[in-house]
NUFI-428420 format. One line per 3 residues: their letters; for each residue x, y, z of C-alpha. Coordinates in pm, whole numbers, plus 50000, padded with zeros to 5 digits. Layout:
a) X,Y,Z | ...
This chain:
xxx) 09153,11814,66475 | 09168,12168,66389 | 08872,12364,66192
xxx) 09088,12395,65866 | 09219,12028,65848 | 08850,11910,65914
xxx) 08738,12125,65589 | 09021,12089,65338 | 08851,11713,65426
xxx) 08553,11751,65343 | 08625,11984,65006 | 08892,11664,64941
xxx) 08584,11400,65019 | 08273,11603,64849 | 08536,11643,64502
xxx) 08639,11302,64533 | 08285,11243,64556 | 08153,11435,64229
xxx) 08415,11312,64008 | 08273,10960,64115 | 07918,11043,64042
xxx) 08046,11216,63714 | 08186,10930,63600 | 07867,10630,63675
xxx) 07638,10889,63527 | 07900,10868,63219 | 07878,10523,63228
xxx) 07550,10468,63243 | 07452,10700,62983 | 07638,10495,62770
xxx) 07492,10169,62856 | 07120,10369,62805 | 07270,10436,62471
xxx) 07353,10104,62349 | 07023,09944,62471 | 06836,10235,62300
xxx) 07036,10138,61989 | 06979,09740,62021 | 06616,09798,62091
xxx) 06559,09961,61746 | 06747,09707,61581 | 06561,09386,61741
xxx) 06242,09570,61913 | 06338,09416,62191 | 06292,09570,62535
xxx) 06494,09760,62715 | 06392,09659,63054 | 06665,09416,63138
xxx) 06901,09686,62980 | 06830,09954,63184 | 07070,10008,63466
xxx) 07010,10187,63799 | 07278,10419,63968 | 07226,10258,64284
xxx) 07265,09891,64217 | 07605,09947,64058 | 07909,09763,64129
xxx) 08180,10028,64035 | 08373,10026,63708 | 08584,09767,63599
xxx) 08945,09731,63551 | 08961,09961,63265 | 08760,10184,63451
xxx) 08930,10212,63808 | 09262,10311,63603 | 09066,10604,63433
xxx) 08950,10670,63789 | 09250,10687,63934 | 09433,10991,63751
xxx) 09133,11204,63868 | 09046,11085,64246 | 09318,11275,64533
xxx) 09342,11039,64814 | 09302,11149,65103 | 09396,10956,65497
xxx) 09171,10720,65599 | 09049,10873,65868 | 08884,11191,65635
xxx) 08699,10925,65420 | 08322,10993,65381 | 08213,10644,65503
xxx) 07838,10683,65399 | 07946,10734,65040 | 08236,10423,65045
xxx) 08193,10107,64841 | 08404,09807,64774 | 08584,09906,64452
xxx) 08616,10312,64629 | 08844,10103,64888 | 09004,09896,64634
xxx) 09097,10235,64430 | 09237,10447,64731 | 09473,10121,64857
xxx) 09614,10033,64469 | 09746,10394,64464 | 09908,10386,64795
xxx) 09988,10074,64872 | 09965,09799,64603 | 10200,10067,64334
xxx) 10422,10155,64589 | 10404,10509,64423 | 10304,10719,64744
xxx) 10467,10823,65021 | 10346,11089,65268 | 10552,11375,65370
xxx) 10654,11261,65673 | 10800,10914,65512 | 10945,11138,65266
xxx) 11117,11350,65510 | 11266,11089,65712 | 11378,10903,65425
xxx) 11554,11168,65213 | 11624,11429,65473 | 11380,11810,65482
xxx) 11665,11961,65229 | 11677,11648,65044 | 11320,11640,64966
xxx) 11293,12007,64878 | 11569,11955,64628 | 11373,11647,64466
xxx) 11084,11843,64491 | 11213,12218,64262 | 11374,11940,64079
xxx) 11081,11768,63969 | 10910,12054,63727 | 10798,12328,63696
xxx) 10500,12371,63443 | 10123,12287,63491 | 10243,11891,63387
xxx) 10247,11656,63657 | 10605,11633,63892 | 10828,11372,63762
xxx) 10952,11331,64127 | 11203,11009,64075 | 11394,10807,64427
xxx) 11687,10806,64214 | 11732,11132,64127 | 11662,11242,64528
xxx) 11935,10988,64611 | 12145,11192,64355 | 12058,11511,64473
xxx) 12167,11418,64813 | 12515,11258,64741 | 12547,11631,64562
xxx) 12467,11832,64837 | 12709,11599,65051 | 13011,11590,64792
xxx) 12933,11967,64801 | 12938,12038,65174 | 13280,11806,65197
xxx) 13454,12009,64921 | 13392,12298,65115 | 13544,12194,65455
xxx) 13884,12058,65236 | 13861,12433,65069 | 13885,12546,65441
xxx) 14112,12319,65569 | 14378,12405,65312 | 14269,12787,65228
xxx) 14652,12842,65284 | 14748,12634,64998 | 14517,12814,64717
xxx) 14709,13057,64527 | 14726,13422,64601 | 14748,13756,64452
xxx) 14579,13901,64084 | 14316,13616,63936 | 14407,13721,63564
xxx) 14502,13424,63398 | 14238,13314,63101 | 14049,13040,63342
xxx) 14064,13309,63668 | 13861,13535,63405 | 13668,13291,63262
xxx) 13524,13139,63593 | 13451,13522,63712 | 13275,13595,63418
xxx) 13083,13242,63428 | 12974,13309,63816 | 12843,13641,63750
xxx) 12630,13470,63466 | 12506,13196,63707 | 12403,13472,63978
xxx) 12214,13681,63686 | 12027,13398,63535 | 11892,13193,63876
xxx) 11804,13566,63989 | 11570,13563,63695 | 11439,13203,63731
xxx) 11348,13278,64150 | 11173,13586,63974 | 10951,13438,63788
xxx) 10931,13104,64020 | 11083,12857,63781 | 11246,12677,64095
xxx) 11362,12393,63829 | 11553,12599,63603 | 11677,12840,63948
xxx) 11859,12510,64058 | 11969,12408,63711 | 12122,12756,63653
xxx) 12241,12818,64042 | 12316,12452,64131 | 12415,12200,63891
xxx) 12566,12469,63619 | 12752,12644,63878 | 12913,12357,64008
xxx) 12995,12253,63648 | 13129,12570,63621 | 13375,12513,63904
xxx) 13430,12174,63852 | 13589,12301,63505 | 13812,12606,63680
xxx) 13935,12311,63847 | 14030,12068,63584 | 14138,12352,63370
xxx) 14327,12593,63665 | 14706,12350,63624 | 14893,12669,63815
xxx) 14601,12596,64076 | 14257,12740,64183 | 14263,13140,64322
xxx) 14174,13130,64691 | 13973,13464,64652 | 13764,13301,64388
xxx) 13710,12992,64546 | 13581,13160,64813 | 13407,13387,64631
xxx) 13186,13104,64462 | 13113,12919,64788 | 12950,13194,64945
xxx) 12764,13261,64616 | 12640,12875,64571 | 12534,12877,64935
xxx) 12312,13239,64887 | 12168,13079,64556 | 12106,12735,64728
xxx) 11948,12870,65050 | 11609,12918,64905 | 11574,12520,64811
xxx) 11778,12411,65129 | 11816,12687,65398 | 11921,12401,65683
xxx) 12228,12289,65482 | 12331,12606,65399 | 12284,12753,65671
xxx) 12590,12512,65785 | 12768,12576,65549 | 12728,12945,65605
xxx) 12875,12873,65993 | 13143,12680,65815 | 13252,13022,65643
xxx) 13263,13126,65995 | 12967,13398,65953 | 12860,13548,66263
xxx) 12475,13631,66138 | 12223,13380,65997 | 12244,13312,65676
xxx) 11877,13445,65624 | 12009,13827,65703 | 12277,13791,65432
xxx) 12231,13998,65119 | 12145,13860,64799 | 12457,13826,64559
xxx) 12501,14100,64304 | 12671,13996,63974 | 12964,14122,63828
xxx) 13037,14206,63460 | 13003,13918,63261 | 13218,13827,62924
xxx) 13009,13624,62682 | 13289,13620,62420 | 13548,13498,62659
xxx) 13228,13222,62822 | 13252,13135,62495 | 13614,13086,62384
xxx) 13618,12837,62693 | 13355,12656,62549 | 13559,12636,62220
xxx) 13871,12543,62441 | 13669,12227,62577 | 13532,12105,62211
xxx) 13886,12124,62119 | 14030,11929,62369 | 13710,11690,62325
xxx) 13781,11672,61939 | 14214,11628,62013 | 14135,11318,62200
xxx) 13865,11184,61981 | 14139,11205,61695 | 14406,10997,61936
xxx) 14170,10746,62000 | 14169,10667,61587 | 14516,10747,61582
xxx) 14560,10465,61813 | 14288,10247,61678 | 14409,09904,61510
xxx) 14454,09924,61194 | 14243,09743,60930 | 14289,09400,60944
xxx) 14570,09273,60716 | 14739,08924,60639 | 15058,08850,60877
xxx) 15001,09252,61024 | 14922,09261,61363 | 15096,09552,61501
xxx) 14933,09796,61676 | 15020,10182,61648 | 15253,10296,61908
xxx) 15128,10584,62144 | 15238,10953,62002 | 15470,11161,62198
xxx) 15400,11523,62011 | 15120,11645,61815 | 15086,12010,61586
xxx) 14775,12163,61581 | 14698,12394,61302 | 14412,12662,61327
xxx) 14305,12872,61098 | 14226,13257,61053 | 14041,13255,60793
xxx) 13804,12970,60575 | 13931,12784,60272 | 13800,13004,59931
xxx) 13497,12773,59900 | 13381,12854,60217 | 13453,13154,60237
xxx) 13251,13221,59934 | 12938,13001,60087 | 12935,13207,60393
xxx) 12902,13538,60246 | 12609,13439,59993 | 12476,13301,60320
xxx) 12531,13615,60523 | 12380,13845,60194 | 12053,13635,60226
xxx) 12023,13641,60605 | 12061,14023,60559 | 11831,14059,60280
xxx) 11515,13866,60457 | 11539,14002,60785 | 11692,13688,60980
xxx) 11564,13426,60754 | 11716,13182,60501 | 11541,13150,60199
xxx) 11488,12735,60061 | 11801,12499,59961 | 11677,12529,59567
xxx) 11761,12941,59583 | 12055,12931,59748 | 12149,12630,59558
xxx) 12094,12839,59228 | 12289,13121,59275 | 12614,12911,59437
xxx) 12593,12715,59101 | 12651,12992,58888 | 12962,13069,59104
xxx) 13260,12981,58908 | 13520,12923,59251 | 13268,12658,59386
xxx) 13221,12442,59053 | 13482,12194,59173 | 13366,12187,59521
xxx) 12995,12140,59425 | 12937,11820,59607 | 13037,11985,59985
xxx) 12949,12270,59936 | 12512,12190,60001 | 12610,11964,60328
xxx) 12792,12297,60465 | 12541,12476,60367 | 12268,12267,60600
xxx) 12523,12256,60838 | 12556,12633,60917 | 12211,12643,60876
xxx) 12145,12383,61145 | 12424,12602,61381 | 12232,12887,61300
xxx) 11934,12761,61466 | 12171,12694,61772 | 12392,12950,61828
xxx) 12245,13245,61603 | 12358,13440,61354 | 12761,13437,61477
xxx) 12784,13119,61295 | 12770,13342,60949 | 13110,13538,61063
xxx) 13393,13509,60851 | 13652,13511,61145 | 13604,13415,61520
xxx) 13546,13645,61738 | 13868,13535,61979 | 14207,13490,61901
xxx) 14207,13087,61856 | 14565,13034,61880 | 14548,13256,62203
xxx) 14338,13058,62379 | 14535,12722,62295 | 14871,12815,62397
xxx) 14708,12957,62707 | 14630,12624,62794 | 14918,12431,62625
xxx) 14977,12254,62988 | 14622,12108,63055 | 14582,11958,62682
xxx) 14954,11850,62711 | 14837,11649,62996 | 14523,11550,62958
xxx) 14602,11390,62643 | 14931,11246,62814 | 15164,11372,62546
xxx) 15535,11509,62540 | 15452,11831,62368 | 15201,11943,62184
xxx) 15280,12311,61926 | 15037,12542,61769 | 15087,12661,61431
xxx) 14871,12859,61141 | 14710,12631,60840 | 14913,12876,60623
xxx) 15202,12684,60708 | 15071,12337,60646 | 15034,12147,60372
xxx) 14721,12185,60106 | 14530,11900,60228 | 14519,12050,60557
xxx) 14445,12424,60442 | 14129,12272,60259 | 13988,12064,60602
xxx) 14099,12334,60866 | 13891,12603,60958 | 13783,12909,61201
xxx) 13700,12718,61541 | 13750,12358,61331 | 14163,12298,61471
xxx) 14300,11971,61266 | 14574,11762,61434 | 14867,11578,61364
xxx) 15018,11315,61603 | 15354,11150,61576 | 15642,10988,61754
xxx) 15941,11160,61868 | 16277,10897,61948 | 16380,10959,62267
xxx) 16688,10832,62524 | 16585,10678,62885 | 16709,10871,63138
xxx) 16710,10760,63532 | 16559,10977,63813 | 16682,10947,64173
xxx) 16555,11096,64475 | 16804,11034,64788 | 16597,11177,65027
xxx) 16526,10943,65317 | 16145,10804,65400 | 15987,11044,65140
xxx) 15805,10802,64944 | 15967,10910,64618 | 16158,10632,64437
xxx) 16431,10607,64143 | 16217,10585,63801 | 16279,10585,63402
xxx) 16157,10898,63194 | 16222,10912,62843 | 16415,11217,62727
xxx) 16342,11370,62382 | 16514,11682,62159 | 16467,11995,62290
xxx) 16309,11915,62595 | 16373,12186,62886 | 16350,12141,63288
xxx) 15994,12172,63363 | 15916,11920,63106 | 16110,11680,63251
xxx) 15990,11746,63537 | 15580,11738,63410 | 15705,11388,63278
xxx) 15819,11285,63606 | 15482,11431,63794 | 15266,11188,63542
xxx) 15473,10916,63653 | 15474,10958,64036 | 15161,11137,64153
xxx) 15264,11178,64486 | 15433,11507,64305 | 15146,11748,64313
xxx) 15327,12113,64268 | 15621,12153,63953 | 15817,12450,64200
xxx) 15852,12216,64461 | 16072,11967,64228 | 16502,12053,64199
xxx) 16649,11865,63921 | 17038,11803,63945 | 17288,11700,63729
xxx) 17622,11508,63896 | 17921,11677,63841 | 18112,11376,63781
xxx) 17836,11173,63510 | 18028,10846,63566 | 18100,10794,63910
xxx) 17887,11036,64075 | 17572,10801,64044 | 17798,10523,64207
xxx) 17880,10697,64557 | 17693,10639,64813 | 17458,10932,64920
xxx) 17501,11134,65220 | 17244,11201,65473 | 17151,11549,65489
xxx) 17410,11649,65222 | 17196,11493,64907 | 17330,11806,64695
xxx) 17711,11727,64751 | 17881,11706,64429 | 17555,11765,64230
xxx) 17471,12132,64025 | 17125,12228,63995 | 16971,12235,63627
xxx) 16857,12602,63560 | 16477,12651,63404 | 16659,12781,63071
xxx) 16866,12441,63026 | 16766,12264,62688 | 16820,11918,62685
xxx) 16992,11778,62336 | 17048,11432,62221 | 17300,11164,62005
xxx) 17072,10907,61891 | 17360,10763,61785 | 17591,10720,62068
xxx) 17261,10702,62301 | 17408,11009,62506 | 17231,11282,62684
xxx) 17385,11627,62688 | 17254,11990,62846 | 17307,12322,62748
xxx) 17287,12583,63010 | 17481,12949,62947 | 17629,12860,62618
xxx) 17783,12542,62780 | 17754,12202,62685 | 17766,11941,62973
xxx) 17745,11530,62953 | 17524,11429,63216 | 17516,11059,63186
xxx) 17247,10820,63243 | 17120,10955,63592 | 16989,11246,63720
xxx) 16900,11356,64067 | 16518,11518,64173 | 16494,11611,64523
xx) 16131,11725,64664 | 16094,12019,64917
C-alpha cells in the first residue's frame, strides 16, 4: 500500500473515530443530566444512573441514523480494529450494503461507463449541499450522449444533402445568435467552476437549441451551421467527457487531439431576435392550445352529439399597439417604475390614481388583474414588459414561418392580419405579443393524385382541393399525406391534356409525361361548388382539369 493511501486511512479512521467519541460523550452527558434531575426530585441515588463510557452498547436506532450522516466509510481493510464494536460494524454495512445507496468508483465506472459517470457526477450539484447523484438520471445522461454521437455520424453521412450557400433566413440567424450565447455563458460557468450549470448551458440548452433549428428550419438545416455547432458541442463537452468527444472529434475527421484544439470564441449574439423566437414558439404553443378547444366537444346537449369538424384555415390577428385601457395602465405603470428607481409602489397607490382615470371607469374590474400580471412579468423578464410596442416586428416573424405553423397545426392555410381590421371584440382581447385566432372550415372538391412511376413506392391518393389554393400547397397537402415525400422541389404536378380520357389510357413506361402539361408554381386553383368541378388558371388561361391529376417524384 502506498504511504499516502495508508494516511488518508488513518485521518479517515482517527475522524471517524472523534465524531464517535463526540457523540457517547453527548449522550452520556445527557443521561448524567436526567439522573441529576431525578435525584433532586426523589433524593434518590444516582449510582445505578450513572453510566460509564466504556460499558456502552452504542446508540440505538434513533441514534445510528444520526450517526450515519456524519461517519465517511471507509474499506474494510483501513478499519481501526482496536476501536470497532458491534453496532460500529452494523453502521458501516447499513450504508453500503443493507441501503443499496453506495457504490465505489470502480462499480460505478463499469456500470455507467468513465464519461457516463462524469456526466452524472457535474450533473449532480454544484453548491456546498450534498450531490443529488440519481441511476436514472445517469441512465439519461447516457442515452443523450449516445442519441448525440448517432446524430452526428447521420450529419456526416448525408453532409451532401444539407443546404448550401448564405444562412440568412430568420431560424439560420436565430440558431447563430443562440450558439454564440451558449459558448459565452458555459465559458462563464467553467470560470467560475459551476460544472452543473456549464453542462446545462453547453449541453442540454444547446442541444435544445438545435433540436428547435431543426423542427423550425422546413427549407432544411444549413450544412455550415450544422457543422459549425457539432464542433462547438464537442469543445464545450470535452471537459465533462474528453473520451467521447474525443471520437467524435476523429469523426469530424481532425487530424490533432481534440485536447490541442482551441477553445470556441463566440460570435455576436442578438438578444432581440433570441427573443422573437421565443415569442414564435409561445405562439405556436398558444395556436394549438386554442385548436384543441376548438375541437373540444361541445357542452353536453339533449339529442346533440356532434362533434366539431377539424378546421382547414385559421386568421391570426396581432396587434401593434394595446387596446386604450391598457395602454393607459401601462404608462401609469411605466411613470411609477421611473419615478422610484425600478420599484413599484403597493396595489392601493396605483389603484388610486387609475380610479380617478376617466378612460378606465368601465374597465375597472380588469384592469387590477393586469396590473398584477405585468407586475408578476416584471419580476421575470424585467422592465421590457412596461413597453408600449414590441420590440420586433410580430407579423414579421409569423409570416416568416407561415410553413412550420401551417404544418404543425395540420391546417390548409393559415393568414396574418392586423386587429385593426377585425372586429371590436377582438381589438379589445388582442394585444402586443398576445396573437388571437380564428379557425374555420373552408368547402373543398376531392381531387385524385397519381404517380405512374414504376416500383417507387408512391401510390394514387385523395387530397381535398380548396379556393385559391396554388401548386406548392397542393403539393404540402400531398407531403402530409405520404411521408415518403420529404423535399417540395422534388414533386412535378401535371395536369392531362385531355381531363376525360387522359386518366383512362394506360400509362407508358418511361414516357409518364406523354400527353400531360406541367402545372407552373403561379397556377391558382379555382372551384364550382356547384357543378363539383376543378379548374386552373395559369397565364390568364382557364383550363378544366378533371378529377385526376398526375405527381411524379424525381
Amino acid at each position: 500500500m502506498e504511504p499516502a493511501q495508508i494516511t488518508l486511512a488513518i485521518r479517515s479512521t482517527l475522524n471517524t473515530t472523534l465524531v464517535i467519541q463526540q457523540y457517547m460523550q453527548h449522550q452520556n452527558l445527557g443521561k448524567r443530566n436526567r439522573a441529576s434531575r431525578r435525584r433532586q426530585r426523589s433524593d434518590e441515588s444516582d449510582e445505578d444512573m450513572d453510566t460509564d463510557f466504556s460499558q456502552s452498547t452504542g446508540p440505538g436506532n434513533v441514534g445510528i441514523m444520526v450517526l450515519m450522516g456524519q461517519v465517511h466509510a471507509v474499506e474494510r481493510r483501513f478499519w481501526a480494529w482496536e476501536t470497532s464494536t458491534d453496532w460500529w460494524d452494523r453502521i458501516v454495512l447499513q450504508m453500503s450494503k443493507s441501503t443499496g445507496n453506495f457504490l465505489t468508483l470502480s462499480q460505478a465506472v463499469d456500470k455507467f461507463s468513465a464519461d457516463g459517470m462524469r456526466l452524472a457526477l457535474a450533473d449532480a450539484g454544484d453548491t456546498v449541499e450534498d450531490a443529488n447523484f440519481v441511476e436514472a438520471m445517469a441512465d439519461a445522461g447516457i442515452l443523450r450522449l449516445y442519441t448525440w454521437v448517432e446524430w452526428v455520424k447521420e450529419m456526416i453521412a448525408n453532409r451532401d444533402s444539407l443546404r448550401s450557400g448564405t444562412p440568412n433566413t430568420f431560424n439560420d440567424r436565430v440558431f447563430a445568435s443562440e450558439m454564440n450565447a451558449g459558448i459565452t455563458k458555459t465559458d462563464q460557468n467553467y470560470e467560475k467552476m459551476m460544472f452543473k450549470e456549464a453542462l446545462k448551458t453547453g449541453f442540454f440548452e444547446f442541444q435544445a437549441a438545435k433540436d428547435k433549428y431543426r423542427e423550425l428550419a422546413i427549407e432544411g438545416m444549413h450544412g455550415d451551421l450544422v457543422f459549425q455547432f457539432i464542433e462547438a458541442q464537442t469543445l464545450l463537452l470535452a471537459p465533462v467527457c474528453p473520451h467521447l468527444c474525443e471520437h467524435v472529434w476523429t469523426l469530424l475527421g481532425k487530424p490533432d487531439s481534440i485536447m490541442k484544439a482551441s477553445w470556441p470564441v463566440a460570435g455576436p449574439v442578438d438578444e432581440v431576435l433570441i427573443r422573437s423566437s421565443q415569442y414564435l414558439m409561445e405562439a405556436a404553443h398558444d395556436l394549438r392550445l386554442r385548436l384543441k378547444n376548438y375541437m373540444a366537444p361541445p357542452k353536453a346537449k339533449k339529442g346533440s352529439k356532434e362533434l366539431p369538424q377539424k378546421p382547414s384555415h385559421c386568421t391570426i390577428y396581432v396587434a401593434k399597439t394595446y387596446p386604450l385601457w391598457q395602454y393607459t395602465t401601462l404608462s401609469v405603470l411605466r411613470k411609477h417604475y421611473q419615478i422610484n428607481g425600478g420599484q413599484m409602489p403597493d396595489n392601493k397607490v396605483i389603484a388610486g390614481e387609475l380610479n380617478t382615470l376617466p378612460e378606465l371607469k368601465k374597465y375597472m374590474k380588469r384592469v387590477m388583474p393586469f396590473v398584477a400580471l405585468i407586475k408578476e412579468n416584471l419580476e421575470k423578464k424585467g422592465p421590457r414588459v412596461l413597453d408600449l410596442e414590441l420590440e420586433f416586428d410580430e407579423r414579421a416573424v409569423l409570416m416568416e414561418n407561415i410553413v412550420y405553423l401551417t404544418n404543425s397545426l395540420e391546417l390548409d392555410h393559415i393568414e396574418v392580419k392586423f386587429a385593426s381590421e377585425a372586429d371590436d371584440k377582438i381589438k379589445e382581447d388582442c394585444c402586443p405579443g398576445k396573437p388571437f385566432s380564428v379557425f374555420r372550415m373552408e368547402p373543398s372538391i376531392s381531387l385524385f393524385l397519381v404517380n405512374p412511376q414504376p416500383s417507387n413506392g408512391h401510390f394514387s391518393t385523395k387530397i381535398e382541393v380548396r379556393q385559391g389554393d396554388g401548386r406548392d400547397a397542393i403539393i404540402r397537402r400531398l407531403m402530409k399525406v405520404d411521408r415518403g415525400i420529404k423535399e417540395l422541389s422534388k414533386v412535378k404536378l401535371m395536369r392531362f391534356d385531355d381531363p376525360v380520357l387522359g386518366p383512362r389510357r394506360v400509362p407508358v413506361l418511361g414516357k409518364e409525361d406523354a400527353e400531360k402539361t406541367p402545372i407552373l408554381e403561379q397556377a391558382v386553383f379555382h372551384l364550382d361548388l356547384a357543378e363539383k368541378r376543378v379548374c386552373i388558371t395559369e397565364n390568364g388561361l382557364t383550363a378544366d382539369i378533371g378529377d385526376t391529376i398526375v405527381y411524379l417524384i424525381h
